[in-house]
C-alpha positions as CSV (number, residue, x, y, z in Angstrom):
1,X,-94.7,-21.8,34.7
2,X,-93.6,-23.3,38.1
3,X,-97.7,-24.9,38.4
4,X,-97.1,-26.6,34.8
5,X,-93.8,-28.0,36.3
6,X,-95.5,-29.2,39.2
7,X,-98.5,-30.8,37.1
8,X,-96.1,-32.7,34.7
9,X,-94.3,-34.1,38.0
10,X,-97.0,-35.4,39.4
11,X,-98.6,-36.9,36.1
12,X,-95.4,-38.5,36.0
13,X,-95.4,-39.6,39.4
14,X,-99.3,-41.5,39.1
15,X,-98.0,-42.9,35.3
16,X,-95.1,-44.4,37.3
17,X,-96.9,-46.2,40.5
18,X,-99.2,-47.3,37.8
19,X,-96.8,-49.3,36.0
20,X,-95.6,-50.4,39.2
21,X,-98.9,-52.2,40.3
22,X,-99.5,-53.7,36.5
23,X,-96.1,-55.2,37.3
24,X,-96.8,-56.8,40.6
25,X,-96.9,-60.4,41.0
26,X,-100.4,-62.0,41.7
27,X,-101.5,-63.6,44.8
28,X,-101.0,-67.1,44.9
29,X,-104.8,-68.7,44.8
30,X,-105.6,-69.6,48.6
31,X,-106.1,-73.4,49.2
32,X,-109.5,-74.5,50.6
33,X,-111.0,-77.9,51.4
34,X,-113.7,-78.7,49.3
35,X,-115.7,-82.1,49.1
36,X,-118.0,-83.5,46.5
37,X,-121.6,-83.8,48.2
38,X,-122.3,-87.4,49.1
39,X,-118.9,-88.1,49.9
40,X,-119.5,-87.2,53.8
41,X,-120.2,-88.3,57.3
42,X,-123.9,-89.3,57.0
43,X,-124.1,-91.8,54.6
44,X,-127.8,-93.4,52.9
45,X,-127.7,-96.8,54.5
46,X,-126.6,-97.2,57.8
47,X,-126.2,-100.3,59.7
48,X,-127.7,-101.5,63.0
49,X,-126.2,-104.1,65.0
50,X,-129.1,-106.5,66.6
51,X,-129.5,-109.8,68.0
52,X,-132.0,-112.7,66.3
53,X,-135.3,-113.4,68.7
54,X,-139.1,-114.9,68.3
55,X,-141.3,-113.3,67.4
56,X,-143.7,-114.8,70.4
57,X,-141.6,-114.9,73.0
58,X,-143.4,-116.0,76.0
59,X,-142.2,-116.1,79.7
60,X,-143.4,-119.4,82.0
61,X,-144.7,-119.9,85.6
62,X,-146.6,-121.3,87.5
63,X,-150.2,-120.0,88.8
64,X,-149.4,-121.3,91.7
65,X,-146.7,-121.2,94.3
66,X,-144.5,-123.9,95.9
67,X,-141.6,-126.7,95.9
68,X,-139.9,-126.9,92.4
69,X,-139.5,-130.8,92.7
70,X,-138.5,-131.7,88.8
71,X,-137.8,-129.7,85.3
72,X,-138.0,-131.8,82.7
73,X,-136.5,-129.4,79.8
74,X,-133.3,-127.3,79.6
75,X,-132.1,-124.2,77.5
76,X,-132.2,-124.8,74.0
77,X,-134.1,-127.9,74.1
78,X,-137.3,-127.8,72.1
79,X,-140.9,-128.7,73.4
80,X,-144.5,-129.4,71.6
81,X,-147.7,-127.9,72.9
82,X,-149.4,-129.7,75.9
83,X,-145.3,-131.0,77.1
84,X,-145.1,-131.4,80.7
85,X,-142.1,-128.9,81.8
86,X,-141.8,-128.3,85.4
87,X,-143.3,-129.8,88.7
88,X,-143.9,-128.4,91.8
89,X,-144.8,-130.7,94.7
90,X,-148.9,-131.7,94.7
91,X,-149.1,-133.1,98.1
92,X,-150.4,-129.3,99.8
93,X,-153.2,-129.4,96.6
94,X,-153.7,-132.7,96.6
95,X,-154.8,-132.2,100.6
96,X,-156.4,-129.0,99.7
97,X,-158.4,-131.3,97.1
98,X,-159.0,-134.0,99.5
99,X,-160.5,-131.4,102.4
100,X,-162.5,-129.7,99.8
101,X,-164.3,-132.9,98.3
102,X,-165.2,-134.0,102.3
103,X,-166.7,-130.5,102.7
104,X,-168.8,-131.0,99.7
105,X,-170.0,-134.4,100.5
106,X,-170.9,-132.7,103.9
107,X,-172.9,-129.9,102.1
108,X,-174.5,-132.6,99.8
109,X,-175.9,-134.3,102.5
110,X,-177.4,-131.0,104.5
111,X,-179.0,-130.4,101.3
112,X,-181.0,-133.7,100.8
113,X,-181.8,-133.5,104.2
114,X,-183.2,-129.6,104.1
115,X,-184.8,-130.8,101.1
116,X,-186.4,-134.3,102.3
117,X,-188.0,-131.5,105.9
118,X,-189.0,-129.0,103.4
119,X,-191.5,-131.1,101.0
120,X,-192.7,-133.1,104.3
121,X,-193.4,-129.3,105.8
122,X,-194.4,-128.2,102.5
123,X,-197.5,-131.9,102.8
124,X,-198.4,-130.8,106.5
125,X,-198.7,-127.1,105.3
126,X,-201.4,-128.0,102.8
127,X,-202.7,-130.2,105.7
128,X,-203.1,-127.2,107.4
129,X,-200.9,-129.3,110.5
130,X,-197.7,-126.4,110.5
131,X,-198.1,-122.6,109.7
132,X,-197.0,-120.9,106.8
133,X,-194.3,-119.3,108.4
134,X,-192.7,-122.6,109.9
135,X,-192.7,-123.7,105.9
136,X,-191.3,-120.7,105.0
137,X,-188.0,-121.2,107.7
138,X,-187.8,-124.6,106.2
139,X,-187.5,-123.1,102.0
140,X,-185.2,-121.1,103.4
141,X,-182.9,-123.8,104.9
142,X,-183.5,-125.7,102.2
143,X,-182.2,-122.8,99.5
144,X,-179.3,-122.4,102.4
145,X,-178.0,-125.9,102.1
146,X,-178.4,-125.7,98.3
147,X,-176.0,-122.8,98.9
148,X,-173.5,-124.3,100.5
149,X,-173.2,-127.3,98.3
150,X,-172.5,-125.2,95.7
151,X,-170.0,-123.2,97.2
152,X,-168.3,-126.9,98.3
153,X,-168.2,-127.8,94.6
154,X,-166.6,-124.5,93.6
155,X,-163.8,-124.9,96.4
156,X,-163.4,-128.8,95.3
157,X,-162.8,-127.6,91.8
158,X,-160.4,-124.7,92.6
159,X,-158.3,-127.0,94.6
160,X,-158.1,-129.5,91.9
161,X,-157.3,-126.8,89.5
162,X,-154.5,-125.9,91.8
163,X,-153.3,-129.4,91.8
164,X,-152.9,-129.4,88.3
165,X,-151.4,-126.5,88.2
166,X,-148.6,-128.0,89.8
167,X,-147.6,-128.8,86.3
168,X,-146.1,-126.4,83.7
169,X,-146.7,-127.3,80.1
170,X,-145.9,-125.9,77.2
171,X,-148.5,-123.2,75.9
172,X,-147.2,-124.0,72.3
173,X,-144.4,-125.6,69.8
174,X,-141.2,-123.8,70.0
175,X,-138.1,-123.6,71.9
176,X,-137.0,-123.4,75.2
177,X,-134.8,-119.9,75.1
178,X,-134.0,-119.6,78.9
179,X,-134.0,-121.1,81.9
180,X,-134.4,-119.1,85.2
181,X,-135.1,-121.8,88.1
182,X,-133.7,-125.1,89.1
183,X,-135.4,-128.0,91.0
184,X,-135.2,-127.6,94.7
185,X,-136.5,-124.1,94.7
186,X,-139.3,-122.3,96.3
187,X,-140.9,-120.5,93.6
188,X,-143.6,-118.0,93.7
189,X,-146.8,-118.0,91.4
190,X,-146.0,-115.8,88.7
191,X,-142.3,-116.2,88.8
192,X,-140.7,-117.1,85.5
193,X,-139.1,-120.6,85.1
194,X,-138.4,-120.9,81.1
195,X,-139.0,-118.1,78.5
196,X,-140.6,-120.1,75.3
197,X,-139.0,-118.8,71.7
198,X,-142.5,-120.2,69.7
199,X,-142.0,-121.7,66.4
200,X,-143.1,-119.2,63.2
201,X,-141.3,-115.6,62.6
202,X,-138.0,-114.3,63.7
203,X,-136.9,-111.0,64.2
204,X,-133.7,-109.0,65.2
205,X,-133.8,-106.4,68.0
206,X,-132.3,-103.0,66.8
207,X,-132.3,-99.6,68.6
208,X,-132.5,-96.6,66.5
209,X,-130.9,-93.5,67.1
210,X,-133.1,-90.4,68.7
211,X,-131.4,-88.0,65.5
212,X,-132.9,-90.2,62.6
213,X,-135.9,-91.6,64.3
214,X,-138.2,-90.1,61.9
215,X,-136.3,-91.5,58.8
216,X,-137.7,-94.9,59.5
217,X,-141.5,-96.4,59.3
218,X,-143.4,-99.5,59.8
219,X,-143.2,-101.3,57.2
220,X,-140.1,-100.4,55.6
221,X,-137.4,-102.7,53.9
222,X,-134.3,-103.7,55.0
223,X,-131.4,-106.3,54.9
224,X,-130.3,-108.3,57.1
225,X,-127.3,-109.9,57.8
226,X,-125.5,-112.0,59.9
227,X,-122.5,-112.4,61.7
228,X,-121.4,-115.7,60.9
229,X,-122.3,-115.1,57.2
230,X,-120.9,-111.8,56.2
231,X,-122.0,-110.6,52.7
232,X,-125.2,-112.9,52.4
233,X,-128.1,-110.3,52.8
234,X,-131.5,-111.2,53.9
235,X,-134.8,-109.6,53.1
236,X,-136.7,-108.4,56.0
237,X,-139.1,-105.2,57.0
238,X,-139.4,-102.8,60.5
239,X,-142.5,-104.2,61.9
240,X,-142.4,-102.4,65.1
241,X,-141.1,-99.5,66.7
242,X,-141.5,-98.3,70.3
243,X,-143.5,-94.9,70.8
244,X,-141.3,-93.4,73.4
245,X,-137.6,-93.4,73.4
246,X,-135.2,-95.7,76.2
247,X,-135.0,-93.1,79.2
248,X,-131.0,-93.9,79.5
249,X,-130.0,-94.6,75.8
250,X,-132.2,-92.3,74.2
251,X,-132.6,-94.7,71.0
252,X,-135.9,-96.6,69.7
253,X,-136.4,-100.1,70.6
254,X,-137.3,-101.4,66.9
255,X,-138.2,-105.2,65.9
256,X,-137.0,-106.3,62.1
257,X,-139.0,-109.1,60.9
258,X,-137.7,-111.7,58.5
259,X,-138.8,-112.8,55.2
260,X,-140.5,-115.9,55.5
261,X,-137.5,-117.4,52.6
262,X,-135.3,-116.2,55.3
263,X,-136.2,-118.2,58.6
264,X,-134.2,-121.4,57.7
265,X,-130.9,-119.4,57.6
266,X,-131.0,-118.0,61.2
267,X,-130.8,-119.3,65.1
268,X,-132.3,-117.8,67.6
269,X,-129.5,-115.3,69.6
270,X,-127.3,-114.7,66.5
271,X,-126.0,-111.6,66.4
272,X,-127.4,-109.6,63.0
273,X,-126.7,-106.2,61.3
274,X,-129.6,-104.7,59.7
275,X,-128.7,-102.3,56.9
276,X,-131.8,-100.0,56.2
277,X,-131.7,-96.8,53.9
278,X,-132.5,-93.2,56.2
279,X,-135.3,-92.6,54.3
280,X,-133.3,-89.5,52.3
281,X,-133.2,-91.9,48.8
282,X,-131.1,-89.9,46.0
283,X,-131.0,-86.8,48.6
284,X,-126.9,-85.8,49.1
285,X,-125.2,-84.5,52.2
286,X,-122.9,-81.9,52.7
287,X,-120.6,-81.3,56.2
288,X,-122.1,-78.7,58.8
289,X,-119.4,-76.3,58.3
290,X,-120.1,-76.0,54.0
291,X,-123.5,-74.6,54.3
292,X,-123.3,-70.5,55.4
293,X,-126.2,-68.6,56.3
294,X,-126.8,-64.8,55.4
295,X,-128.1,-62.0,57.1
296,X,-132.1,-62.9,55.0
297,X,-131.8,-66.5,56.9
298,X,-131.3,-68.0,53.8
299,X,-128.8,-71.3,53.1
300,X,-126.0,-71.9,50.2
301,X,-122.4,-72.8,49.8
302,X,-119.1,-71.8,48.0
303,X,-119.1,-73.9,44.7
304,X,-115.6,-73.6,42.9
305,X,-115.3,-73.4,38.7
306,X,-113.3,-76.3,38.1
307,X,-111.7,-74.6,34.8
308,X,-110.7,-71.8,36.7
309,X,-110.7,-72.0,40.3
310,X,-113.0,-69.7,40.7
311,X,-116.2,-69.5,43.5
312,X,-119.6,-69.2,43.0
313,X,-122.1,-68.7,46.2
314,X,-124.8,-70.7,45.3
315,X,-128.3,-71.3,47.0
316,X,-129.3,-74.5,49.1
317,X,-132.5,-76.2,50.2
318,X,-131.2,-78.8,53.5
319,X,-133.5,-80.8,55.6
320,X,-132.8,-81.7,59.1
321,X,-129.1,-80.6,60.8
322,X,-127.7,-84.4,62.0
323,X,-124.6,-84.5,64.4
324,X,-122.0,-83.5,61.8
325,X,-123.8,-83.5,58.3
326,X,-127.5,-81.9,56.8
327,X,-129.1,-83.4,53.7
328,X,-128.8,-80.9,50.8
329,X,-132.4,-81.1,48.5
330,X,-131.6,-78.7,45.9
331,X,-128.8,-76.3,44.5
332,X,-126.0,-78.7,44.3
333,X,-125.2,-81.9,42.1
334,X,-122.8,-84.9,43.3
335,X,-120.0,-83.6,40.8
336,X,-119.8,-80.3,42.4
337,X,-116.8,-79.4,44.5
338,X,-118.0,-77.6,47.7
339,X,-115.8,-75.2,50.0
340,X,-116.2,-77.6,53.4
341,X,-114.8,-75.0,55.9
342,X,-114.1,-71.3,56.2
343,X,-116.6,-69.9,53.7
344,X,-116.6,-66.8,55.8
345,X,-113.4,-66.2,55.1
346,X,-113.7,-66.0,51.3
347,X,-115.7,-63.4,48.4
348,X,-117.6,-64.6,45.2
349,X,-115.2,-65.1,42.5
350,X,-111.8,-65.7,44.6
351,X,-109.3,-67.9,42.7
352,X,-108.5,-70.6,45.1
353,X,-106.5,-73.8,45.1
354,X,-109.0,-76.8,46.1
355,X,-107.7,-79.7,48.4
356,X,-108.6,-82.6,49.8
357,X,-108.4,-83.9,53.4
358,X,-104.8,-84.8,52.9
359,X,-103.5,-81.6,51.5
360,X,-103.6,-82.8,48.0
361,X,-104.9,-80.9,45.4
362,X,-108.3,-81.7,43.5
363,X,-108.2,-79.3,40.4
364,X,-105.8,-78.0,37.7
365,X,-104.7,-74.5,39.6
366,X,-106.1,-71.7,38.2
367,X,-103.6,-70.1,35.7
368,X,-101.7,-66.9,36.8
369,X,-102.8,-63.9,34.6
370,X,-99.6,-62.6,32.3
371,X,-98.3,-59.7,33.4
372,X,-99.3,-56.4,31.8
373,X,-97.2,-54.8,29.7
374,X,-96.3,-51.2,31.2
375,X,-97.6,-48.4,29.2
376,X,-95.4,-45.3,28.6
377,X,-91.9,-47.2,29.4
């Protein structure tokens, strides 16, 4: 009798903390930020700023070395092939010339006199009057002098050359882009005077970041647009980028070139923007923090019901990890509302309240279950 006592109390007792927990308030739905896919850092075009150049961009000295005595061109001015430029001062070459044209007539007149004593040897040889051996020495001074004479012709026109090398002229039409000496100097050969901007293409100078280097080809379309037209956007195409990244920047030296439509709307030195697509064309990105990865390796993110609030785990395919973003390929859509930080923290199918950045919410919270009637009150 006391056990049956004891059993009845206790049934009672279990019946009774059970009505207690069906009477319980719910947990408020945790908030969580959550962004739609697309909507992050990362975005499909990004934009360069560059700076409009040639495309033939040549730099200008002279071969030869000396007194810069006149420049006839400035910065900006613009030149036609064959345009005297520069002068350095001809008197040095034009006495090298002189000397060498003396030594010449000098040789010239060894030779016809080695000639004139070897054909009068060569007559007394056959005469049997000199020996073969005394005709030979004079061939050979004979070819000797011819030697020299022509060595005193190539001197003659090496010195002339020089002297006329004591002009710069302009290799082709174009532009004068720079200057880097002024008369009076003593300039070096090789040393650059003017840098040449040739008439024909124009490009703008970008440098591409190491992260999205392989987003971008040869060949590949862009927009261009300038500074001092904002919102006018030209057509243009990467024709050039450098093999091996800037030691100090770490970014790709890259050359845009302009549609040919496009050359009569830009200067040379105008600063440009170049707005070219990442190469990732319909593909949406997601912040680092959305995408988990479990213990099989494998990627996917918290996607939340928008009828009830609900989360879902759902399997990714990403690309490439950027600085603060990776390219999602498969698994979500551009409507979908993705849990952007703490997934660790949360279970598949939690209720939770989605917000945005700025602590507003996104969604229709979830609706609170009604309480349970108690049984057996």
């Amino acid at each position: 009798m006391n056990n049956m006592r004891w059993m009845g109390g206790g049934l009672l007792a279990l019946m009774l903390a059970a009505c207690g927990k069906q009477d319980a308030e719910p947990a408020a739905p945790l908030p969580v930020l959550v962004v739609q896919p697309g909507t992050v850092a990362g975005q499909e075009v990004a934009a360069y700023p560059g700076e409009v150049h040639a495309r033939e961009e040549s730099t200008l000295s002279f071969q030869v070395g000396g007194h810069l005595i006149r420049r006839h061109v400035d910065a900006g001015q613009r030149v036609r092939k064959g345009d005297v430029l520069a002068e350095l001062d001809v008197s040095d070459y034009a006495a090298q010339a002189s000397a060498s044209q003396a030594q010449l007539a000098a040789a010239e007149a060894d030779l016809v006199r080695a000639r004139d004593d070897q054909k009068r040897y060569a007559k007394l040889a056959e005469q049997q009057l000199v020996s073969q051996s005394t005709l030979d020495a004079q061939t050979a001074a004979f070819k000797a002098a011819q030697g020299q004479a022509n060595a005193a012709r190539a001197n003659l026109a090496v010195a002339r050359n020089q002297a006329a090398y004591a002009q710069l002229r302009a290799p082709a039409d174009g532009v004068i882009a720079s200057r880097q000496a002024e008369a009076g100097q003593v300039v070096s050969a090789g040393q650059t005077i003017f840098t040449l901007a040739a008439d024909g293409g124009r490009e703008v100078l970008i440098a591409l970041p190491e992260s999205h280097i392989r987003d971008y080809k040869v060949g590949q379309e862009v927009q261009v647009e300038l500074w001092n037209t904002p919102g006018q956007l030209l057509p243009g195409s990467i024709r050039e980028i450098a093999p091996a990244a800037d030691a100090q920047t770490r970014t790709y030296a890259a050359r845009v070139s302009l549609a040919e439509e496009a050359l009569k709307d830009v200067e040379l030195g105008q600063s440009a923007r170049v707005f070219a697509g990442a190469g990732r064309s319909g593909i949406l990105q997601l912040p680092l923090g959305a995408v988990l990865r479990g213990a099989d390796g494998k990627a996917s993110v918290w996607v939340v019901n928008p009828a009830n609030g609900a989360l879902k785990a759902t399997p990714v395919t990403v690309g490439a990890y950027g600085p603060d973003a990776v390219p999602v390929l498969s698994g979500v859509s551009a409507q979908d509302w993705v849990v952007a930080a703490g997934g660790h923290l949360l279970r598949e199918g939690q209720v939770v309240a989605p917000v945005d950045r700025q602590n507003r919410p996104l969604l229709n919270p979830a609706a609170k279950p009604a309480p349970a009637a108690a049984k057996g009150n």
